[in-house]
N, C-alpha and C positions, 0 to 999 in steps of 0.2 A: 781278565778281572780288573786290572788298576783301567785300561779304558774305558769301562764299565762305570769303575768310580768318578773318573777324571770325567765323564758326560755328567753323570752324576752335580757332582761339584757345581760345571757350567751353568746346568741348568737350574739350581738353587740360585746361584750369583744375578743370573737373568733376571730370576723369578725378586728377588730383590732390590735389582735396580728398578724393575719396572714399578715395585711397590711403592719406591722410595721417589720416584717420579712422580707414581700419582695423588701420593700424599702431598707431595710436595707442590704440585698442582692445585689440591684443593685446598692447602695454606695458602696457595698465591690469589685463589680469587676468594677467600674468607676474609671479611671486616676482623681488624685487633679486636682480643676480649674487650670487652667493655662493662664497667660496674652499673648494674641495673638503675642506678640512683642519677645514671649520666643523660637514664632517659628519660623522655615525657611522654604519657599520654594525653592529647588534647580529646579531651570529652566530648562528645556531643549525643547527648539523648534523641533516640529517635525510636519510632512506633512504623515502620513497614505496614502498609493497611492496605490490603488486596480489597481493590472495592468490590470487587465479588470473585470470590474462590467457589469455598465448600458452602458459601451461605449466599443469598441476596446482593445485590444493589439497598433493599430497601432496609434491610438488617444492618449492613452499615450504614445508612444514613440516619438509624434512627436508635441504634445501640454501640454498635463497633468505633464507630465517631466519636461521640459524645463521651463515651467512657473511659475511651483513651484519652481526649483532651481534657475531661474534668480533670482525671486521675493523675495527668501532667503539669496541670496547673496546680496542684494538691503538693504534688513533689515540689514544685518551685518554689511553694510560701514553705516549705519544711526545709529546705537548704538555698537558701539566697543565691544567686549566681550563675546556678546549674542551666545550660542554655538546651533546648530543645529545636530541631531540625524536622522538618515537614512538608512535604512537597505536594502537589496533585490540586491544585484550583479548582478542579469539578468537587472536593470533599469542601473545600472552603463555604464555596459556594450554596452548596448543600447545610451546612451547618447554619453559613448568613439567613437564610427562608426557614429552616424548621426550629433556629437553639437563638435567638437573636443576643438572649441575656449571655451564651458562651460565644459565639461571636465578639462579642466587645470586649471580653475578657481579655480573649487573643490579640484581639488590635493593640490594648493595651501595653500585655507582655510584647508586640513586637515592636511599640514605640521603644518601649524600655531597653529592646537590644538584644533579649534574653531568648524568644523565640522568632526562629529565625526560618522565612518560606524560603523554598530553596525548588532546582528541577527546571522552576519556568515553563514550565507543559501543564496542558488541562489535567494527563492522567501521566501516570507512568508505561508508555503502550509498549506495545509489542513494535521491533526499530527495522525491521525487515518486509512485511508485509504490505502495510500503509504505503498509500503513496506519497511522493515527496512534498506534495503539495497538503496532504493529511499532515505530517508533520510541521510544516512551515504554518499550518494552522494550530496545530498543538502550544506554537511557541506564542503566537500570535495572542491566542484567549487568555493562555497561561500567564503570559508577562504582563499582559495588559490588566487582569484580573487583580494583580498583584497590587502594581504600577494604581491602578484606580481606586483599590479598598485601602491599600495600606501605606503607597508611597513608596515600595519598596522595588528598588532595582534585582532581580535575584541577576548573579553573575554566576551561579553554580548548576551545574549541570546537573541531574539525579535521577539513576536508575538503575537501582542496584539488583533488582531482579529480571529485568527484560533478558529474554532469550537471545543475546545476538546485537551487533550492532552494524549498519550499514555504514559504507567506505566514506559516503559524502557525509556523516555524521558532524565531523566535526567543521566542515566549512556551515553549514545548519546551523549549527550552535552559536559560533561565531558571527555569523549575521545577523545573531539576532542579540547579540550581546552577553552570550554566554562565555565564560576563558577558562573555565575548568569543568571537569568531569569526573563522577564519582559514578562506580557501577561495581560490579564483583563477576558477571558468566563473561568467558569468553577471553578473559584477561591473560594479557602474555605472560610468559614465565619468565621465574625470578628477579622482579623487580616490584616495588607498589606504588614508582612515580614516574611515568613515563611523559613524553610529547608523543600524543598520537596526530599524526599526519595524514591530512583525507587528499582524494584524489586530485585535489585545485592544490593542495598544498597550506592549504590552513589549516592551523595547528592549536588542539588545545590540551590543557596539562592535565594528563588521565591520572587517575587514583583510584587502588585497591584497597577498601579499608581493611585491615588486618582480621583476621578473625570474622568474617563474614558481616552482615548487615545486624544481627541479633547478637552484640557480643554480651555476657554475662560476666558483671565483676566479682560476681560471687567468690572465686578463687584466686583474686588480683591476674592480674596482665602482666608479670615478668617473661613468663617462656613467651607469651605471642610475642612482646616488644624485641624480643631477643631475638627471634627467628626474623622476624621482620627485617631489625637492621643486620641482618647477616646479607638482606636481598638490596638493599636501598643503604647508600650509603647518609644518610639523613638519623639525626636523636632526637627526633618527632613526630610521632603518630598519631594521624585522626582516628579514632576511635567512634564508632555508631554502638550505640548500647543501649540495652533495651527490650521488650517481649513486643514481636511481630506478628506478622499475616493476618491474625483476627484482632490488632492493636494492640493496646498496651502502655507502650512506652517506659521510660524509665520505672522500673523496677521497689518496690522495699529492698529487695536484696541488693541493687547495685547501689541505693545512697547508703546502706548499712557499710559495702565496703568502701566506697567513697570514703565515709570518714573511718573507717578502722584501717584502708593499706597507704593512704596519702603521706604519712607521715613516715612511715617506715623506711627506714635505710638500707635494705636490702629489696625495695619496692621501686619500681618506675615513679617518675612526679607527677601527678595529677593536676589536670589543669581544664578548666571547662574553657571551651574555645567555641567561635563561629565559624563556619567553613569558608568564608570569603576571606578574613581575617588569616585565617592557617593556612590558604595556599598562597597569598603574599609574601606570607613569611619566606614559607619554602622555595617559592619560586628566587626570593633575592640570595638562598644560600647558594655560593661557589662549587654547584654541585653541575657535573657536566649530565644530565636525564639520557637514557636513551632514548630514543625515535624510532615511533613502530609507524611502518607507513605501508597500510593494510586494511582490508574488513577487519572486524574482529566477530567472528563464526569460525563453528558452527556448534550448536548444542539444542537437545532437546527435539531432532528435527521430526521428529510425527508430529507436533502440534502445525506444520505446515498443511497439515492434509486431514486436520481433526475437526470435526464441527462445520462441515462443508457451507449450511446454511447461512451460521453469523459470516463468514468470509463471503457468500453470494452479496448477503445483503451489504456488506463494506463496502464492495466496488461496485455493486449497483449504484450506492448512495454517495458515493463517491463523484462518480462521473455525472449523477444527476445536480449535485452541490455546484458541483462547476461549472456546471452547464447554466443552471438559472443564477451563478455569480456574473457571467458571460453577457447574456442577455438582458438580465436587468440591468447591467449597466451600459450595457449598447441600448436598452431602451430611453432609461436618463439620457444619453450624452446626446443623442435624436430629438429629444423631446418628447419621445411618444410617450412617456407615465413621467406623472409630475413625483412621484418618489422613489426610493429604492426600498426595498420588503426587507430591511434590517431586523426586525424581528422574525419572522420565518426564518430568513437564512441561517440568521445565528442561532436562533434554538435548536434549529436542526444541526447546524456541526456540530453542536454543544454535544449532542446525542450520540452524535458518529464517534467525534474524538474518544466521549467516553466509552464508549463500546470498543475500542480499540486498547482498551488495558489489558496487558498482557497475558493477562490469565482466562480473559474473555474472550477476543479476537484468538489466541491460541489453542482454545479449544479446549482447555485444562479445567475446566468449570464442571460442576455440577449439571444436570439438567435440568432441574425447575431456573436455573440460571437462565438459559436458553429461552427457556419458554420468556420469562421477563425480559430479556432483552431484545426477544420480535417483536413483542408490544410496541417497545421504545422505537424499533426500526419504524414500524407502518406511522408514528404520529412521524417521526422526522421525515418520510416519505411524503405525506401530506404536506408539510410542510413546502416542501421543498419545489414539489410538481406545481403546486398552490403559484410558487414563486417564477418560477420558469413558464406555465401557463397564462397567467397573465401576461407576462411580458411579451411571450410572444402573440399574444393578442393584439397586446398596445401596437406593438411595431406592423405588425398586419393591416391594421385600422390603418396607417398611412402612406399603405403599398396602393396601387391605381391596380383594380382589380376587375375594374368593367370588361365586359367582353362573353365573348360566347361558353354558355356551364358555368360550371362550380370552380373557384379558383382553389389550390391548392398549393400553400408556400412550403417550400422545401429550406428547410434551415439548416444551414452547417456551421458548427460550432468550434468548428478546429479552421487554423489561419493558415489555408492552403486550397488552390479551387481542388475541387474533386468532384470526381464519380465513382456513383454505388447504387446499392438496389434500395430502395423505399419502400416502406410498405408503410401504407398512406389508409385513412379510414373518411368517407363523408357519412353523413346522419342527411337523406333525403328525405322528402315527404309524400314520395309516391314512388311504387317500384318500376325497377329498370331493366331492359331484358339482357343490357350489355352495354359498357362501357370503352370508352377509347379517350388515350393520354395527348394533350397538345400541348409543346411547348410556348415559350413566348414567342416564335416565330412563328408560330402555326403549324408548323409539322409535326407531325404524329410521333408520336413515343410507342418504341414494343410495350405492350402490359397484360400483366396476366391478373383477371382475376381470381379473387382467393375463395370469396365468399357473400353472396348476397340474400340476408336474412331480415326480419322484422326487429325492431329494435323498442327497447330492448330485450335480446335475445326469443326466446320462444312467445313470449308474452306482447300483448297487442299494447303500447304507448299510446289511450288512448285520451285524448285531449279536449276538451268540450270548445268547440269556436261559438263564433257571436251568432252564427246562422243556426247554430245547436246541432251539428254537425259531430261527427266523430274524425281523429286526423290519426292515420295509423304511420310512424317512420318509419325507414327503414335502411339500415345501415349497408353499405358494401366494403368493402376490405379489397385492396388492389395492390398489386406489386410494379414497379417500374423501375430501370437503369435512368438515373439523374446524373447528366453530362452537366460537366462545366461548373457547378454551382460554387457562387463564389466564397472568398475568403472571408471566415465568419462573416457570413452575410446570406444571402436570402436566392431563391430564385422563383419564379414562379410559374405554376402548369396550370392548366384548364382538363376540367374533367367533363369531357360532353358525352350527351346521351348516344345510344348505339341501338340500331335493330340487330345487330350481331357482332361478337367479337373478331378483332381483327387477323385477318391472317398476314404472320410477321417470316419472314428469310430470319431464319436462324441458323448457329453453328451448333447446338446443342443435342447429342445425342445421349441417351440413356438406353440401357439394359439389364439388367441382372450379372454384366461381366464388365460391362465398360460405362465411361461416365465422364463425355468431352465436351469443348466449346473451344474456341479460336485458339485459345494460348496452352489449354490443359488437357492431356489424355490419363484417363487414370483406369487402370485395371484390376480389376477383382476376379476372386478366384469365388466361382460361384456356390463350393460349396462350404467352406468356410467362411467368406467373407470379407477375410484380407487381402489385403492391397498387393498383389504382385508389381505394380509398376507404376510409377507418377512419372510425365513425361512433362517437361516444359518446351513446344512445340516449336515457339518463335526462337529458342537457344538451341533445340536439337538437342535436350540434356537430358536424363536419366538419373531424377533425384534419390532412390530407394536403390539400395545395396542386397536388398534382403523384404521377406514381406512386413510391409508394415502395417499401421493400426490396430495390431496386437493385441486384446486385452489379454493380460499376463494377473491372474490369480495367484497371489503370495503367500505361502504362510507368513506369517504375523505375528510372533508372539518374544515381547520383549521379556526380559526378567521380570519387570517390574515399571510400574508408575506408563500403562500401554498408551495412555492421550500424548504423552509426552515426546515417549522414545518407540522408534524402529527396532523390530526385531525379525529382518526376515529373512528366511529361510527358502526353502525347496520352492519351487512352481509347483504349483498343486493340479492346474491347468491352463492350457492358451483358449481364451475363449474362440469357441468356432472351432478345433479339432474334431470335437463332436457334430460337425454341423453347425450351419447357422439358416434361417427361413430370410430368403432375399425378395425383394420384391419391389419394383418401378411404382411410387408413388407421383411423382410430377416427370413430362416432361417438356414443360415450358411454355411459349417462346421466350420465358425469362431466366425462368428457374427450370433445372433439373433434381431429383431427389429420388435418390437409390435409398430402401428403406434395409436396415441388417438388424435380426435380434438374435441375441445369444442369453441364452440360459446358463447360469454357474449355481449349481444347489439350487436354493429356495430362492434365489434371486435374479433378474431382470433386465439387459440392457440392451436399450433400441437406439440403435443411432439413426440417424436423418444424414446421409452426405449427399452433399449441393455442391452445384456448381450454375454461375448465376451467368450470362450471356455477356462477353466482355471481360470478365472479371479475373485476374490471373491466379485464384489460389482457389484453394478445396473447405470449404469448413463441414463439421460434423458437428451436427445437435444431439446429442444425448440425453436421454430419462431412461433414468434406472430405477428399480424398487431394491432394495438393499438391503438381507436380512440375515449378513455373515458377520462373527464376532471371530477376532485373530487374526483376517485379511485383509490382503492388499489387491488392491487391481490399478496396473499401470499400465497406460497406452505407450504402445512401442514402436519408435520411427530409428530402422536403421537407415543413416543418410549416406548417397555416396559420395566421399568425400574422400581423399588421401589427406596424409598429418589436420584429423580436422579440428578448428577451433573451435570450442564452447565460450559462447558469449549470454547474459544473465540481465534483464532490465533491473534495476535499485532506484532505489527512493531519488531521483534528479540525475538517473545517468545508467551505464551501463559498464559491466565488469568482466574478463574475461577472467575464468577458475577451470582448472585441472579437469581433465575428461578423465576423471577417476573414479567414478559411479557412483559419489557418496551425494544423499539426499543434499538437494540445498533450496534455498528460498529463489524465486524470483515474481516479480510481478506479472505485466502485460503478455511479455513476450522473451523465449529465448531463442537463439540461432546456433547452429554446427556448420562453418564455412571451412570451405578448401582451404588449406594452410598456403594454397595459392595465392588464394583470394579470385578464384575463377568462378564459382557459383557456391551457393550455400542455401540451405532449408529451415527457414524459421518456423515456429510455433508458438501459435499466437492463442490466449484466451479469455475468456470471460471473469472467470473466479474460482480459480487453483492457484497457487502458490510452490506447490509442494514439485521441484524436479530431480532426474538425476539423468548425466550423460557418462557414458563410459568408452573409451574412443568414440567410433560415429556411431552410434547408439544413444539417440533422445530420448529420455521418458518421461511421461507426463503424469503426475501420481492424482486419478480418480476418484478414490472412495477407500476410506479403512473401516473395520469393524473393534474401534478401542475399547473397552470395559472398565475402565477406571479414570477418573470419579464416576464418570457416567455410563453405567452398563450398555444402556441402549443407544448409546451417543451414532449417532447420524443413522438408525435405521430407520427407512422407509422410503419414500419418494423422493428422487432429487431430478434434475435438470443443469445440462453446462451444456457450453460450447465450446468449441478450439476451433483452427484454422490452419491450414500447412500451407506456406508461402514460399514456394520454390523462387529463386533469383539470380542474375550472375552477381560477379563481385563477393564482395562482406557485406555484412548487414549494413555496411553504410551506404554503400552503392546501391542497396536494395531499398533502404531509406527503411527496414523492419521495425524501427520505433512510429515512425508513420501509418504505416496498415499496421500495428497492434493498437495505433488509438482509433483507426477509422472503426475498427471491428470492436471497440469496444463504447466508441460515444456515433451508434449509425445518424445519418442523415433522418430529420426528424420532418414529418408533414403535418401540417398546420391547415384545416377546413379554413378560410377565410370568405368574410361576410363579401358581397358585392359592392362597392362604394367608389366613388373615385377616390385618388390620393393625392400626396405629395411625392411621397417615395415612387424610384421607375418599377419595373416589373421583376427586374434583378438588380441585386445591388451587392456589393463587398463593405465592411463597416469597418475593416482592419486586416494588412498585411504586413508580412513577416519574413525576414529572409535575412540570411540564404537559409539553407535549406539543414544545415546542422544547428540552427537555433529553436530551441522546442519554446513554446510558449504554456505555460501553464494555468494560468488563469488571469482573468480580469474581474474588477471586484472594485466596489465602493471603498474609499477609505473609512475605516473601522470608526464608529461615533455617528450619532444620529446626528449630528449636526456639523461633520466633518464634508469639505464640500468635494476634496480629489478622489481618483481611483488610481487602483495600483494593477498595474501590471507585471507580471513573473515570469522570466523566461531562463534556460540554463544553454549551455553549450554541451554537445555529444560527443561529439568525436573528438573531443584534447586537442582543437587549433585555436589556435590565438586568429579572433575573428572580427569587423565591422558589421554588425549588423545594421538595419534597414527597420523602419516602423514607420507604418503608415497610417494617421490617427482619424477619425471619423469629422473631425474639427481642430484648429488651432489651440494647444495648452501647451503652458508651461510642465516641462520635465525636468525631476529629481530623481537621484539614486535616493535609495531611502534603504533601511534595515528590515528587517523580518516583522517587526513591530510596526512599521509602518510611519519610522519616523524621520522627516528629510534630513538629507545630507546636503554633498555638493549638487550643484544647478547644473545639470545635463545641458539644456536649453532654452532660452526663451522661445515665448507663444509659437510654435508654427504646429502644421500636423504633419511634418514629412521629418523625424526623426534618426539621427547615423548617432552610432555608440559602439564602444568598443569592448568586446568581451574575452578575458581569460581562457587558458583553455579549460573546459568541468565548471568553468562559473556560473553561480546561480546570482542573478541582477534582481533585484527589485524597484522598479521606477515608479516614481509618484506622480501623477499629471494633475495639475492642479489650473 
């Protein structure tokens, strides 16, 4: 019995030290009480205005706008001082064309001080999907929009509702003259002022505004201020108040208590403040910040894989933007068009960017949202092809084109030579029984045709001539492997007539089980349809552990808000257990194409896998009909890999994350390499976002069925592509940020008129090296009467690097900022420029 007790005893004692420990613990990391009246809150009115949620685009520009700002301006003349916070240039803008009288108002108030543009981006977007070159344009319209109506430098970052933020974020920001950053998802814990540190090591001063972006003063601010500084050692807090999402802004109820808790001695102090002004402050107090040096994700992640369409048409219109920024200005710098299409271009990013706000590109919208926002896509499309078509016209006209057939210039837009497959269209004037490809040397190119029909299509193009004649054309469609074609630059084929098409030595075999060429064997199992084996021939490797290209049917069904958030559950099925109908659609001499379709319920999906003559990876075309609500379908690649890496493309860079299966963003392309680093399997695509890997298990997320806001949100018809890229090494040695742009900006063919030129028959207009230096766009400086261009390039792989540029002519080089504005002198006039880059740094050079 007394041992009984005597344990007894012990284990009270115990049980009280450890209590006394950890009280005593959390007095040691708890801030002194402090008297409510020690604190401030600094004010700032703000209106959160989703340019399109639950309603329009054209609702806010023509209600949600205008009535939050009247009604701000309203508040201003009723309490002197009170300053107001507003971000997003595309709303400015909007207002400047449809409100001109509210317009001036605001210019006014921001002479005055009192309202204040903040953000520096066209919209508030989504900071994970866009590419990096999308956002480096966000800052671009934004600041400059600002910088041109108002004179206003914005130094504050703003985005307090975006889903997530990408690692290179704050070197972005920084370059373009941003030093702080205000946002609320994603945010680390306990703290609300941090230095967040991006991947190069630029650093800017993050903030949580207390109490979310809509705080109400309704009931004063003493417990927020008080929980606050329990987290931050600081007796100052920015404060956003205010009624959001559908507008608003400062409140009746929050100047009511403005003036009933400001004076109160058991009340925080009130102070209306500007956010440039308040992080000044804070930043000179003797305060040591921690340092989060990280992405800041992940939340919200079905909106990765929600609204498939608006995210098609992003990267569609993405890489076409760059593409005719590219060429129009290799047209200028040539001479071949005496302007650059500054309007096209820019109306069209205008559109992208803003289609890129986060509730739009995320999929979280309603659907008559949708519907309005392809509208918006096809004008910025015209636009843009508008711009890239000409150009590459102008440059064509001064290629020497004479010679036997039809010329056909092959353009590549990425600064690297390469080879790829083409698929090339002429518009003849009389039909042809078969065609054959000749390079600039004269030798014959493998080609297959696709298609030779009357143009346009079923209908006779019939044309009255001077002899009163009828002219009927008629289109052919051709595929060809394009060797060599140089660095953004040009090369050129000849397409001559044929009594019959040629017979070409190839490696390409297809069946219903197998599906090879020189480098790739890939096996199928005939009655399902997946992948028992990818072999990469010239390494003797065995990239698949398990069968892959899986479609994996999920249930789906979150608690709540389904555009938003994942919620899934059991496999319902693997598409093909049941069966799948296989069947050899092409087999070459260029292209091979195994055709698979699998039925899941009431819905549809046909893959196309090719494999092209030459080419070392697999890609599969997919169209689906899609009529499931609650699921998920992910294509499944288990890689063989021991301890494998998970590597992720991000806006200007790449990131390795946790092979722990949880949904995450990435762009182009992601990779699972040997923790050797002796081979790895990349996965490359079109326009998905949405992955997840869990040890060596890739997955690529397909098609959900969400139900809220929009019930029928992405049923019907859709179309992607992916691509599996077997490799040795890491995705560096395999260069996988490389073939995920070749596979998403292909080699383009240009019909060119017969003429002589000035230009030879191939040509490069600009190289780049080495080989871990990405280039992102080249582009007119910003101003119709600005005379440089700017060039954007970043580093990959984190080495401190010389690059190499090679210019189409002699200019002066400048580093210049995100805005486009010079710095130090890189160089005087030559065209063979050496520079030296960071490791993760994103350069912007001005050639003037």
């Amino acid at each position: 019995m007394k041992k009984q007790i005597k344990k007894s005893v012990i284990f009270i004692f115990l049980i009280l030290v450890l209590g006394l420990g950890l009280l005593f613990s959390q007095q040691k990391n708890e801030q002194p009480k402090i008297n409510p009246r020690e604190l401030t809150a600094s004010l700032i009115g703000h209106a959160h205005i989703d340019l399109s949620w639950l309603w329009r685009w054209e609702e806010t520009v023509h209600e949600v706008g205008p009535m939050t700002f009247w009604g701000t301006l309203r508040q201003m003349n009723r309490l002197p001082g009170l300053t107001f916070a507003q971000s997003q240039a595309a709303l400015y803008e909007a207002i400047e064309q449809k409100y001109p009288e509210l317009f001036q108002e605001i210019r006014q108030k921001i002479k005055e001080g009192t309202w204040i543009p903040v953000g520096g981006m066209w919209v508030e977007p989504d900071l994970n999907m866009p590419d990096g070159e999308s956002l480096a344009h966000q800052l671009l319209y934004g600041k400059r929009y600002f910088l041109d109506k108002f004179g206003f430098e914005v130094k504050v970052g703003w985005n307090p509702d975006s889903f997530g933020h990408s690692w290179q974020l704050p070197q972005i920001l920084k370059k373009a003259g941003i030093d702080y950053y205000v946002f609320e998802r994603c945010a680390p814990e306990n703290t609300v002022v941090f230095w967040w540190e991006g991947e190069d090591g630029s650093r800017v001063l993050g903030y949580v505004p207390p109490g979310w972006y809509l705080v109400s003063l309704k009931d004063g601010v003493r417990d927020l201020l008080l929980k606050a500084y329990q987290q931050t050692p600081i007796k100052n807090f920015m404060l956003l108040y205010g009624a959001g999402d559908h507008g608003g802004g400062p409140r009746d109820s929050d100047i009511q208590a403005i003036l009933k808790y400001r004076a109160q001695p058991d009340q925080p102090r009130f102070e209306f403040a500007r956010p440039e002004n308040y992080f000044r402050n804070i930043e000179k107090l003797p305060v040591k910040y921690p340092v989060v040096n990280r992405e800041l994700n992940f939340t919200l992640t079905g909106c990765y894989t929600t609204q498939v369409e608006t995210k098609k048409f992003n990267r569609r219109l993405e890489n076409l933007l760059l593409d005719a920024e590219k060429f129009s200005s290799l047209a200028r710098l040539v001479g071949a068009r005496d302007y650059y299409p500054d309007r096209d271009i820019d109306e069209a990013w205008k559109i992208v960017l803003r289609n890129q706000f986060h509730d739009i590109l995320d999929g979280s919208a309603i659907g008559p949202v949708y519907d309005e926002v392809q509208g918006y896509y096809h004008e910025a499309e015209k636009r843009g092809q508008r711009a890239l078509n000409f150009s590459l016209e102008t440059i064509s006209n001064l290629v020497e084109t004479r010679g036997k057939g039809w010329p056909l210039v092959v353009f590549n837009s990425l600064p690297w030579e390469r080879i790829g497959p083409v698929e090339g269209e002429l518009i003849l004037n009389y039909p042809v029984k078969a065609i054959r490809i000749l390079d600039a040397s004269g030798a014959e190119v493998p080609s297959q045709v696709l298609k030779i029909e009357k143009y346009p299509g079923e209908k006779d193009s019939a044309q009255k001539l001077d002899q009163g004649k009828a002219l009927t054309k008629w289109k052919v469609k051709v595929l060809f492997i394009a060797k060599d074609v140089p660095s953004l630059g040009y090369k050129t084929f000849r397409v001559v007539e044929a009594d019959s098409s040629g017979e070409y030595k190839t490696s390409l075999v297809a069946s219903n089980k197998v599906l090879e060429n020189e480098f790739i064997k890939l096996t199928l199992d005939p009655k399902t349809g997946w992948w028992k084996s990818l072999q990469e021939k010239k390494l003797g490797r065995e990239f698949l552990s398990g069968e892959g290209n899986v479609l994996e049917a999920i249930a789906d069904e979150p608690p709540s808000m389904s555009a938003w958030q994942i919620g899934l559950k059991e496999t319902l099925e693997k598409l093909g257990e049941k069966g799948a109908a296989i069947k050899v659609l092409e087999k070459g001499p260029v292209r091979a194409t195994i055709e698979v379709e699998h039925n899941f319920r009431h819905s549809k999906f046909i893959e196309d896998i090719q494999l092209y003559s030459g080419w070392p990876q697999v890609n599969v075309r997919m169209r689906l009909d899609w009529q499931e609500r609650n699921v998920m379908v992910k294509a499944a690649f288990p890689v063989a890999a021991i301890n494998p890496i998970a590597t992720f493309e991000i806006p200007f860079g790449a990131i390795v994350r946790p092979a722990i299966g949880n949904e995450v963003p990435a762009i182009k392309w992601i990779d699972v390499s040997d923790g050797q680093e002796k081979a790895g399997l990349s996965l490359l695509n079109d326009s998905r976002y949405g992955f997840d890997v869990k040890d060596n298990v890739m997955r690529l997320s397909v098609i959900r069925g969400a139900t809220y806001p929009d019930p029928e949100a992405d049923r019907g018809r859709h179309e992607l592509a992916y691509s599996l890229y077997p490799h040795s090494g890491s995705w560096k040695e395999g260069l996988s940020f490389r073939k995920a742009m070749e596979f998403n900006c292909p080699l383009r063919a240009y019909q060119a008129m017969i003429h002589p030129g000035t230009l030879p028959a191939e040509k490069s207009f600009l190289r780049l090296g080495p080989e871990n230096v990405v280039l992102t766009t080249i582009k007119k400086e910003t101003g119709y009467g600005s005379p440089g261009f700017v060039v954007r390039l970043y580093e990959i792989f984190g080495q401190e690097t010389e690059a190499t540029l090679e210019l189409p002519k002699e200019m002066e080089v400048y580093e210049a900022d995100l805005v486009e504005r010079p710095g130090e002198k890189i160089s005087s006039a030559s065209s063979h420029i050496t520079f030296k880059l960071k490791p993760y740094e994103i350069k912007t050079l001005l050639l003037r």
